[in-house]
Backbone bond lengths (Angstrom), bond angles and torsions (degrees), N, CA, C in turn:
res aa  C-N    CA-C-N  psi(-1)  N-CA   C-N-CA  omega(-1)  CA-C   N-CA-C  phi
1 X - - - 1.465 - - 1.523 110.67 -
2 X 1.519 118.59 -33.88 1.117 128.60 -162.80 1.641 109.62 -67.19
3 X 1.667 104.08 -41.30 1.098 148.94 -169.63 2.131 112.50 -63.83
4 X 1.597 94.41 -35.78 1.119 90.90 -162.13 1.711 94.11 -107.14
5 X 1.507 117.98 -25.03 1.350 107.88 157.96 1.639 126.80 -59.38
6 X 1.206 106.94 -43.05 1.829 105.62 160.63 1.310 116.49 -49.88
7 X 1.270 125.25 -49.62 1.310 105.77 170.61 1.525 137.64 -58.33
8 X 1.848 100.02 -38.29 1.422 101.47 178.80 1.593 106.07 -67.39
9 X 1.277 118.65 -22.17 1.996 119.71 177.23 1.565 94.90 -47.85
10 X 1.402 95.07 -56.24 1.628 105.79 -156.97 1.749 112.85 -55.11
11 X 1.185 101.23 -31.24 1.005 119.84 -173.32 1.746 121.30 -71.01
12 X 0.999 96.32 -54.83 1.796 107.10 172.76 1.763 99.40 -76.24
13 X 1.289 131.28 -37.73 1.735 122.52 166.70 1.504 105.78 -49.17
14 X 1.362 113.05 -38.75 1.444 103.26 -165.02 1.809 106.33 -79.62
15 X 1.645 98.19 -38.06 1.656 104.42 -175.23 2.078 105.51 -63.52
16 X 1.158 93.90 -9.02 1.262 104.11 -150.13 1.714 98.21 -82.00
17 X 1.674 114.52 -44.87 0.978 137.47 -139.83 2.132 78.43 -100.86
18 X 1.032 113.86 -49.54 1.649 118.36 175.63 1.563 100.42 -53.13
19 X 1.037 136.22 -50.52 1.514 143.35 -140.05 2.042 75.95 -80.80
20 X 1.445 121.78 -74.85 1.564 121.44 173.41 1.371 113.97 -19.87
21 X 1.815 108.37 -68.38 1.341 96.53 -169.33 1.621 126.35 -58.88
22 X 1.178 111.20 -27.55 1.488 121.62 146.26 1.327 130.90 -29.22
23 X 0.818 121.99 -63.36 1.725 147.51 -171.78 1.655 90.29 -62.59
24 X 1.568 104.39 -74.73 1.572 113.20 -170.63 1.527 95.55 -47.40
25 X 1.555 148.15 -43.71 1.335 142.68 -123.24 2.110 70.74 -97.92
26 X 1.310 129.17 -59.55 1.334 126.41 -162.98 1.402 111.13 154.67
27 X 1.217 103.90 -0.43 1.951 113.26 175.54 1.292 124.50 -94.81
28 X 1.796 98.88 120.53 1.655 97.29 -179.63 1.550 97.12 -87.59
29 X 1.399 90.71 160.41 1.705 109.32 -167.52 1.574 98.43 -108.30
30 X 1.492 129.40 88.82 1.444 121.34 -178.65 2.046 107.74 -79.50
31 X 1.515 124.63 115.01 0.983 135.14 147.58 1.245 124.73 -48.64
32 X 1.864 114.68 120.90 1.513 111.54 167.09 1.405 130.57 -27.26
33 X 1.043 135.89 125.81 1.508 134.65 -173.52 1.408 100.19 -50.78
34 X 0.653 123.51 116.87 1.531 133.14 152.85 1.592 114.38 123.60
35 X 1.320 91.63 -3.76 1.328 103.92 -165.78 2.007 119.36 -94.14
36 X 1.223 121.34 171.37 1.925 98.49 -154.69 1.178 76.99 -112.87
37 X 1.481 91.17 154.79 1.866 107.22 -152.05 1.784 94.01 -104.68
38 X 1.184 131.23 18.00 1.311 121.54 160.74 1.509 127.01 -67.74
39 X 1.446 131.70 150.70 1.733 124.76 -146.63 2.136 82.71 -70.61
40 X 1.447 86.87 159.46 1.532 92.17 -156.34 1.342 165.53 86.01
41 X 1.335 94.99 -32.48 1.700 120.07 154.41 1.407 121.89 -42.04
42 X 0.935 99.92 128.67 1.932 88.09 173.68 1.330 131.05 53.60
43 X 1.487 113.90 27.58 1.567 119.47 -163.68 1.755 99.45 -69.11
44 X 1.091 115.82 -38.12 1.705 100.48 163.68 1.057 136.35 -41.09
45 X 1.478 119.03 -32.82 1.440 111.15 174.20 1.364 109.25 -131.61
46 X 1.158 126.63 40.08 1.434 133.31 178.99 1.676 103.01 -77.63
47 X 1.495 107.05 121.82 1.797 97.46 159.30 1.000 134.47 -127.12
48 X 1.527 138.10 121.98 1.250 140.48 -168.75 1.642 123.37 -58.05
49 X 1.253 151.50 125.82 1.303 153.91 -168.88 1.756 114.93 -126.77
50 X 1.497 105.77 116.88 1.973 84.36 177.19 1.135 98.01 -88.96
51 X 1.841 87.09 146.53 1.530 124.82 -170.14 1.655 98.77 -46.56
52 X 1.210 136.97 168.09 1.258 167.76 -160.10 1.868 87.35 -93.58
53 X 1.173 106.96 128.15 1.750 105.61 163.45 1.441 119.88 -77.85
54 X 0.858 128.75 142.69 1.157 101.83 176.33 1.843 125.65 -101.31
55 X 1.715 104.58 133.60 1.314 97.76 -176.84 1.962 136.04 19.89
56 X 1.111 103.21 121.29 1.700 95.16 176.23 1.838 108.34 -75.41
57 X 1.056 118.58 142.55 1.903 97.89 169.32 1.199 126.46 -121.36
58 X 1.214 148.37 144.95 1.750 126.59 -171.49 1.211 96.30 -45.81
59 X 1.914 98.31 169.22 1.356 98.34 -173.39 1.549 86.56 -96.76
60 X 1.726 118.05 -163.98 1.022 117.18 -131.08 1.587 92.16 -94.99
61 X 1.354 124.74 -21.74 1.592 138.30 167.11 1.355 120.08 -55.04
62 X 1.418 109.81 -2.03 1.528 103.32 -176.78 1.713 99.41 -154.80
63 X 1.305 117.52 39.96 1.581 130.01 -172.72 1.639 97.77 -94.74
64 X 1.583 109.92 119.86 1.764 89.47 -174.50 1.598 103.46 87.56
65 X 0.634 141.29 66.62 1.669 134.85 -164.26 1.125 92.78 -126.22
66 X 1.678 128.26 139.60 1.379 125.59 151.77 1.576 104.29 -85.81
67 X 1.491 118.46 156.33 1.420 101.50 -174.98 1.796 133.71 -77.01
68 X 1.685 85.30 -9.53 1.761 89.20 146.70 0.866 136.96 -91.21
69 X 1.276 139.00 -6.57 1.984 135.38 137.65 1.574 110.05 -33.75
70 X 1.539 98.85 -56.04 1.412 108.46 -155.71 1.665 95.63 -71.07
71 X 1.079 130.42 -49.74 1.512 134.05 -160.19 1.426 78.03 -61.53
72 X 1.897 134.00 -54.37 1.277 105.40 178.87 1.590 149.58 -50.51
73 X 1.390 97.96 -40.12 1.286 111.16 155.74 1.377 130.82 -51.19
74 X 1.417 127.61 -36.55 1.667 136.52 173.48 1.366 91.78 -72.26
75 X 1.510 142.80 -47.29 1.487 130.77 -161.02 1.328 102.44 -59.10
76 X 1.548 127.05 -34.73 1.327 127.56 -167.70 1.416 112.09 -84.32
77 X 1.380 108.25 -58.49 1.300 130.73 175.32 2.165 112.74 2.13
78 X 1.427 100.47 112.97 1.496 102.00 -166.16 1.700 85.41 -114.04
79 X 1.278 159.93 -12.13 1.732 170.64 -130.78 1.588 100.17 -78.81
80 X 1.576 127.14 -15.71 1.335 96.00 165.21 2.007 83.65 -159.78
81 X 1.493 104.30 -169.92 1.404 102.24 -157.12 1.692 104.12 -78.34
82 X 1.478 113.78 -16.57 1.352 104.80 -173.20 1.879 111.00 -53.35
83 X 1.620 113.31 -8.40 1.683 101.74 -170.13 1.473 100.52 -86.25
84 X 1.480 129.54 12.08 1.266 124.53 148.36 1.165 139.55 -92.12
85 X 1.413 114.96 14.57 1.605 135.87 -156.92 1.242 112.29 -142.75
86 X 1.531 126.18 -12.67 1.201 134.68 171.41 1.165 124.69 -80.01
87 X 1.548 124.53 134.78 1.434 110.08 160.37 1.474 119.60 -80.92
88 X 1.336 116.70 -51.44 1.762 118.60 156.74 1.324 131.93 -143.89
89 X 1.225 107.74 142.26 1.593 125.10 175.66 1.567 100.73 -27.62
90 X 1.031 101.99 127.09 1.968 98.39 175.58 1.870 89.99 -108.77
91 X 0.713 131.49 120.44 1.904 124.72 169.01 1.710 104.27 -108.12
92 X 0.944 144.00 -28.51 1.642 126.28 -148.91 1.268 119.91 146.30
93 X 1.221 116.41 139.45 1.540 119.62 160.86 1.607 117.42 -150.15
94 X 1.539 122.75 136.01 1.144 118.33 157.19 1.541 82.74 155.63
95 X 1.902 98.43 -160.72 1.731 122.57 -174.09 1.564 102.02 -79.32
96 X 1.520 99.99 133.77 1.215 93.78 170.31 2.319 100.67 -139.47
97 X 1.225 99.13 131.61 1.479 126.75 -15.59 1.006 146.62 -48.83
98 X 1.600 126.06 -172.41 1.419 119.04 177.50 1.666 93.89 -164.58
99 X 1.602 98.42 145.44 1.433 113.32 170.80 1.414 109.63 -62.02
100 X 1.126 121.39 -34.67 1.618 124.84 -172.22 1.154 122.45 -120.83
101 X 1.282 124.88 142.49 1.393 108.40 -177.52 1.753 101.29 -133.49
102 X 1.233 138.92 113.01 1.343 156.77 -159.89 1.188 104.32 -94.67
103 X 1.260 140.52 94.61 1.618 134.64 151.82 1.588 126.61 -97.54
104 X 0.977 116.47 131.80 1.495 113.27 155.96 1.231 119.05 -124.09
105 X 1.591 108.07 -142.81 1.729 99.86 -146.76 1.337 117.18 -94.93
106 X 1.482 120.65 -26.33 1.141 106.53 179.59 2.245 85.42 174.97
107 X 1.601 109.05 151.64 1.378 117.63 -174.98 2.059 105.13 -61.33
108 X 0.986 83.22 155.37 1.490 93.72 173.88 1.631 130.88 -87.22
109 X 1.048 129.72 -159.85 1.561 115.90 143.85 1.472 138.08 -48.90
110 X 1.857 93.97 -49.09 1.700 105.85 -164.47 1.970 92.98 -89.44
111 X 1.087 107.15 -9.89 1.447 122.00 172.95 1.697 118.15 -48.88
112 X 1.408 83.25 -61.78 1.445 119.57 -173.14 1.742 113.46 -75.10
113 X 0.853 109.58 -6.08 1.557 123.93 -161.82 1.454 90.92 -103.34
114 X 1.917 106.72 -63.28 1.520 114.21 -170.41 1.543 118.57 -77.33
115 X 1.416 113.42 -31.01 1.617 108.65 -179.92 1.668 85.67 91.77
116 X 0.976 122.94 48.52 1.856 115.89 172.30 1.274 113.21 -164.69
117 X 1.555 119.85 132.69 1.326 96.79 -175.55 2.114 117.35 -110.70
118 X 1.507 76.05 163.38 1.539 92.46 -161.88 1.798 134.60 57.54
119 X 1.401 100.38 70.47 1.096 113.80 -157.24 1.768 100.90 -132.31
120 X 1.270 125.24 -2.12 1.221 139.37 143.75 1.981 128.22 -52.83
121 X 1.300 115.60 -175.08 0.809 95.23 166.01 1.477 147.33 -70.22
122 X 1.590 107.23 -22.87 1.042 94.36 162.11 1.365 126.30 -95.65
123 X 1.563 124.88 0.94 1.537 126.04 143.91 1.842 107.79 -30.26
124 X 1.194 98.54 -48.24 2.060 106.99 -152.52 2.208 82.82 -83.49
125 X 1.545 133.49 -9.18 1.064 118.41 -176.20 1.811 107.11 -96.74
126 X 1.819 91.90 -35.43 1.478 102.12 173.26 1.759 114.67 -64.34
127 X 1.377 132.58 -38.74 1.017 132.49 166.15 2.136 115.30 -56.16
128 X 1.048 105.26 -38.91 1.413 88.43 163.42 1.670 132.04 -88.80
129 X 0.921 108.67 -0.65 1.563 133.03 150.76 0.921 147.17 -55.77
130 X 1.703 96.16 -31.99 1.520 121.63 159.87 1.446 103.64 -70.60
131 X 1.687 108.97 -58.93 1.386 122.40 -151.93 1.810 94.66 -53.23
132 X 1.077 102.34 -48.51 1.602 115.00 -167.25 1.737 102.74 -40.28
133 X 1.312 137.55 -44.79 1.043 156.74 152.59 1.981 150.10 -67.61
134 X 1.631 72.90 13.40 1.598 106.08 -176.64 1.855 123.77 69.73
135 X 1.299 101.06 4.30 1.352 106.33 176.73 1.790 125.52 -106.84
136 X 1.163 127.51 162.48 1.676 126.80 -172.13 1.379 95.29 -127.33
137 X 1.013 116.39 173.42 1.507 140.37 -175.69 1.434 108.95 -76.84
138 X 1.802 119.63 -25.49 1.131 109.41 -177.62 1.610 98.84 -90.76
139 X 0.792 137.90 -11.71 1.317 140.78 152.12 1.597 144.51 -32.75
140 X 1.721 108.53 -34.56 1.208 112.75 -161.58 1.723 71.95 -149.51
141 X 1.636 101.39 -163.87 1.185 124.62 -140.37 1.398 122.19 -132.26
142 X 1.562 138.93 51.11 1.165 128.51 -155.66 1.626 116.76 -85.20
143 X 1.645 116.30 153.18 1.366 113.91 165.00 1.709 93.06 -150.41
144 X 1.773 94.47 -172.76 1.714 100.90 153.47 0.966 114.63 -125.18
145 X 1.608 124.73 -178.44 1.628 122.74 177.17 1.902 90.17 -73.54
146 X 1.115 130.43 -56.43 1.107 111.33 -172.97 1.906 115.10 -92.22
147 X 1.589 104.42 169.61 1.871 93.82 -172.70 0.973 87.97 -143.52
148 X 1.705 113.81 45.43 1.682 119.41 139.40 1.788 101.50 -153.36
149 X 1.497 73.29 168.55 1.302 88.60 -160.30 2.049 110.83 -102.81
150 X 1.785 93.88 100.16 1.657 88.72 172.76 1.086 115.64 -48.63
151 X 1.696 107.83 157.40 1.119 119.49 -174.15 1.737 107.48 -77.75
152 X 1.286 104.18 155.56 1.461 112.98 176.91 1.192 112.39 55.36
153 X 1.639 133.81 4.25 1.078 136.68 130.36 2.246 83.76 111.84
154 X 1.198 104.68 30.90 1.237 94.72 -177.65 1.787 114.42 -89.20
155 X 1.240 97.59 -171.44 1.933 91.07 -171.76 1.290 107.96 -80.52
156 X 1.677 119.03 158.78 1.011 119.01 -171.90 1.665 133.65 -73.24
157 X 1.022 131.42 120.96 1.651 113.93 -170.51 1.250 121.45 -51.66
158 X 1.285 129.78 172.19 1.461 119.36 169.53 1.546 106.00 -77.72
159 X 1.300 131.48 -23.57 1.362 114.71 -155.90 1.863 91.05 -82.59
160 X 1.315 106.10 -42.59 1.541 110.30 177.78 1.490 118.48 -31.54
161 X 1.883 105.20 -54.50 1.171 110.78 -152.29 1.776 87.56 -86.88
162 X 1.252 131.61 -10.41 1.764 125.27 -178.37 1.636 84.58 -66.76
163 X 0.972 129.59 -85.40 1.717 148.08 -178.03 1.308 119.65 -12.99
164 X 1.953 108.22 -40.86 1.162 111.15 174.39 1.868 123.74 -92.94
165 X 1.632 104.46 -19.64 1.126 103.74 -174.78 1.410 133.70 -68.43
166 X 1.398 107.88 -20.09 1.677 106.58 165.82 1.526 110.87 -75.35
167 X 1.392 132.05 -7.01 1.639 134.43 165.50 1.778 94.79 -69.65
168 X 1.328 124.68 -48.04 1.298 125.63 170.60 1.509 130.03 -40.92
169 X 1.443 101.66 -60.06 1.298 116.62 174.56 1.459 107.56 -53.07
170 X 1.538 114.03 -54.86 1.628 105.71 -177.77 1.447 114.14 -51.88
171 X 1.082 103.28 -59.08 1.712 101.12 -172.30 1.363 103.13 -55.74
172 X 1.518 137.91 -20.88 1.311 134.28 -172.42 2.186 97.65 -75.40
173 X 1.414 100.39 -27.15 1.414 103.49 167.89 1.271 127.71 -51.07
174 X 1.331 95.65 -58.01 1.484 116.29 -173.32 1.930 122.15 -80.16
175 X 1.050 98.77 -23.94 1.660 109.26 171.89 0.684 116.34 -89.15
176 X 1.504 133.04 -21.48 1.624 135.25 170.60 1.218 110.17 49.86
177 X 1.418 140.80 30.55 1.262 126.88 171.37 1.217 142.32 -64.58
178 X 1.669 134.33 144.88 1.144 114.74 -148.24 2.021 88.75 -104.97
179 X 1.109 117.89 -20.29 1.673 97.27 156.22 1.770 109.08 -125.28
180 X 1.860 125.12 174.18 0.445 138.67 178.15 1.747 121.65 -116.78
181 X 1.382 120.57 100.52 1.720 83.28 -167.56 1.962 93.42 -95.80
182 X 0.685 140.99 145.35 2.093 167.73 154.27 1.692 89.01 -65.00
183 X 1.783 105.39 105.02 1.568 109.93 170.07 1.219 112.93 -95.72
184 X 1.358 124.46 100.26 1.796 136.63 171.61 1.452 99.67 83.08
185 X 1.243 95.55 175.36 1.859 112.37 179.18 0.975 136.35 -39.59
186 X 1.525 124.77 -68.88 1.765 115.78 171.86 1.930 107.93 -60.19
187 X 1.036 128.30 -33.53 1.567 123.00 -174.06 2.112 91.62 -64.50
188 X 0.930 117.47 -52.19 1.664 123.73 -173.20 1.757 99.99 -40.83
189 X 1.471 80.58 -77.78 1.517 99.59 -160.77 1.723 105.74 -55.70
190 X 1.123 130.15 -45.55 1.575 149.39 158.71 1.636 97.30 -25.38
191 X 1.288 116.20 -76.56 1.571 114.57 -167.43 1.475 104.11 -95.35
192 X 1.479 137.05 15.08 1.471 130.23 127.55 1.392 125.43 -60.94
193 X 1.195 118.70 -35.32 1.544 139.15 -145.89 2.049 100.60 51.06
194 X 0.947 111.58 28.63 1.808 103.64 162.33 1.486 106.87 -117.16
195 X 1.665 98.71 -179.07 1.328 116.13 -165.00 1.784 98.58 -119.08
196 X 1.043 102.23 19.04 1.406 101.37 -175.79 1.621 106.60 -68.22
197 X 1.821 132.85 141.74 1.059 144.72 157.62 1.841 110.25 -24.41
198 X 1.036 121.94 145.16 1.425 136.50 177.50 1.635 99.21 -78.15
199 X 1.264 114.95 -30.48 1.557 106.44 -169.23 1.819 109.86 -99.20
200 X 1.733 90.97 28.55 1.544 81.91 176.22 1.723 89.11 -144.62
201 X 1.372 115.97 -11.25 1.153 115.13 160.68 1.775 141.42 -74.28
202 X 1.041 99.16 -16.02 1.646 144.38 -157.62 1.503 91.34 -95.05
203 X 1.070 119.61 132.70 1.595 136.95 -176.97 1.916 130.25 43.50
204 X 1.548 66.13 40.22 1.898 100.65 159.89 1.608 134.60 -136.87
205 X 0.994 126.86 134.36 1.224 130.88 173.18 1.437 122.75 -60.83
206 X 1.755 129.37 107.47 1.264 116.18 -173.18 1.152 98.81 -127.19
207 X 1.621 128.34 -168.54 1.364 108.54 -175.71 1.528 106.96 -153.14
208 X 0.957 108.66 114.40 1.703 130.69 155.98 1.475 133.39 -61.74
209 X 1.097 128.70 106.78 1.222 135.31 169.25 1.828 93.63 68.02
210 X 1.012 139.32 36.01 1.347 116.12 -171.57 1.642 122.49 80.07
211 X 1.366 101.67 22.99 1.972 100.08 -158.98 1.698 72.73 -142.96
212 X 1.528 100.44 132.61 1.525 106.57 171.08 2.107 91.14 -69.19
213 X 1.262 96.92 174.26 1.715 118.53 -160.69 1.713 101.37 -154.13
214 X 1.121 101.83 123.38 1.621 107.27 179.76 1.571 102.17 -130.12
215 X 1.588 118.49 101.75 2.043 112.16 170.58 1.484 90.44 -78.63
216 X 1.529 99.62 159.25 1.545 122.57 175.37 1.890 75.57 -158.59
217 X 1.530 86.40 179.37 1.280 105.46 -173.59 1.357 118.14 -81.15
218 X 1.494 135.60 173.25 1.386 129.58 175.93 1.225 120.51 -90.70
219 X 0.915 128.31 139.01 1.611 122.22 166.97 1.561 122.39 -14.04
220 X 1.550 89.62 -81.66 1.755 115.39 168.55 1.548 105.45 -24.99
221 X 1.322 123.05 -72.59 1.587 114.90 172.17 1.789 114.18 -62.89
222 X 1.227 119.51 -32.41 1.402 98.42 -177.65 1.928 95.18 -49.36
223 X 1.732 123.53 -73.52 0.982 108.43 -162.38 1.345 129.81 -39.64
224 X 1.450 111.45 -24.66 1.651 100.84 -175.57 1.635 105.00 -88.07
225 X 1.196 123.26 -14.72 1.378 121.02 -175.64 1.855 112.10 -136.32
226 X 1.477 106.16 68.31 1.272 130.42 -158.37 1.725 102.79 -49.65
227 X 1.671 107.76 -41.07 1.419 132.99 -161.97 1.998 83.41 -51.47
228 X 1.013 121.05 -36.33 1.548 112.30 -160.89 1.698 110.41 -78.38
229 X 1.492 99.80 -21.25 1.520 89.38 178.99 1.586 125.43 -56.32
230 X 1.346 112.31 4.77 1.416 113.96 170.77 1.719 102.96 -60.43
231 X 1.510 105.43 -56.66 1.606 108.73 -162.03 1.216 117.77 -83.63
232 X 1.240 125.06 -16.61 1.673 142.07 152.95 1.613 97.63 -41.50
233 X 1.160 108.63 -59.24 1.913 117.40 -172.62 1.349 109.98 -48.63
234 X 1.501 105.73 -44.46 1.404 111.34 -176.32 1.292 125.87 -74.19
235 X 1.455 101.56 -29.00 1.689 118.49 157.68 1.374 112.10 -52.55
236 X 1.593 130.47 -38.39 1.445 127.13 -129.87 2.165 73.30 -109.61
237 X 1.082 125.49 -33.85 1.381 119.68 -168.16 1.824 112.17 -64.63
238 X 1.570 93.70 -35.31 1.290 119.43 -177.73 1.562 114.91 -39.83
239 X 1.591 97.70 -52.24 1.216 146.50 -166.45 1.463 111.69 -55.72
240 X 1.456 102.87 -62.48 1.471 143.21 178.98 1.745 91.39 -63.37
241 X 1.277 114.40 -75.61 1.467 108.36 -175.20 1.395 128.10 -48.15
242 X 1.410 110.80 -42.04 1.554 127.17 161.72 1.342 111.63 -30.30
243 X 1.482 107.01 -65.68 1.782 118.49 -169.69 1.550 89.81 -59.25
244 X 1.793 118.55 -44.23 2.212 81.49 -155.18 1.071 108.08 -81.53
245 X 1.792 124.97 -11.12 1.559 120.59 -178.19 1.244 98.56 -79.07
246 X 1.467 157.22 -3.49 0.898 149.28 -137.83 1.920 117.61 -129.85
């Protein structure tokens, strides 16, 4: 008996001493509901979660930025390999402020050519998209997570998109917008930090930095899969309703 209580000691010291190194590493330890939160409790259904990162922030060269410093700073910007593959910095266009602020994933060809973003075809599909909803381009606020353009138009890396996101955050300074809509999949999932599907992310309100966040789909896929512009619409009303209650 003596024998088998030493072990169970041993046992919760050791679970006990794991559950810490956890904690110290950045993992909160959530306890079964109902269950008493002393080390040991509920070790059946205990699950570990990493902590929340916290926020990326410009770095300290572009803190306070008007958005022509900053557009200067991205023109130069050498921080990962895409500034050898680019033809030009694409940074932004529209009112700033602006009620809205439109990002997607990264410039295109005709993007990359002009230094502007969304000015392709599905730039010329996103501009009637607006219209459809009473708004213009000079109105609101477009960028991408990235302000170059991968090559061959492939998805963005992670190291790319670490490099580019404090250029994000600033302009998220300076535009002050009071919504955000996330255009198609990598822009969603990118400023969620999840991997969740676009078609389950898409016609909900989530929230970024303190700024409600609405994904809908991208242009680029509406054209190849036209059948969806039903639920894009429903996104874009959302949108529309947001601004007049707002």
């Amino acid at each position: 008996m003596d024998d088998s209580l030493d072990q169970f000691r041993d046992i919760l010291r050791r679970t006990g001493n794991c559950l810490e190194e956890l904690r110290q590493a950045g993992f909160v330890v959530i306890p079964r509901e109902g269950s008493e939160s002393n080390t040991g409790a509920g070790l059946g259904t205990q699950t570990s979660h990493p902590a929340e990162s916290p926020p990326a922030a410009p770095p300290a060269e572009i803190k306070n930025p008007s958005l022509e410093s900053l557009a200067h700073t991205v023109t130069g910007c050498r921080k990962c390999g895409l500034a050898g593959t680019r033809g030009k910095t694409v940074f932004g266009s529209g009112m700033v402020p602006a009620p809205v602020l439109f990002i997607g994933e990264a410039p295109g060809a005709e993007e990359d050519r002009q230094g502007l973003p969304f000015v392709g075809r599905a730039g010329q599909l996103l501009t009637k998209m607006l219209g459809a909803i009473s708004l213009n381009r000079e109105a609101v606020y477009i960028t991408n997570v990235l302000k170059c353009r991968p090559p061959g138009n492939r998805d963005p890396l992670p190291d790319e998109v670490t490099q580019c996101e404090p250029y994000l955050l600033a302009q998220l300074q300076c535009v002050r917008p009071r919504l955000i809509v996330a255009l198609g999949r990598h822009a969603a999932q990118t400023l969620l930090k999840t991997d969740t599907p676009i078609g389950r992310l898409r016609g909900c309100f989530h929230d970024y930095h303190g700024i409600p966040i609405l994904p809908t789909y991208h242009p680029a896929y509406l054209l190849r899969n036209p059948a969806e512009k039903r639920k894009a619409w429903e996104d874009l009303k959302k949108v529309r309703a947001f601004l007049d209650q707002s």
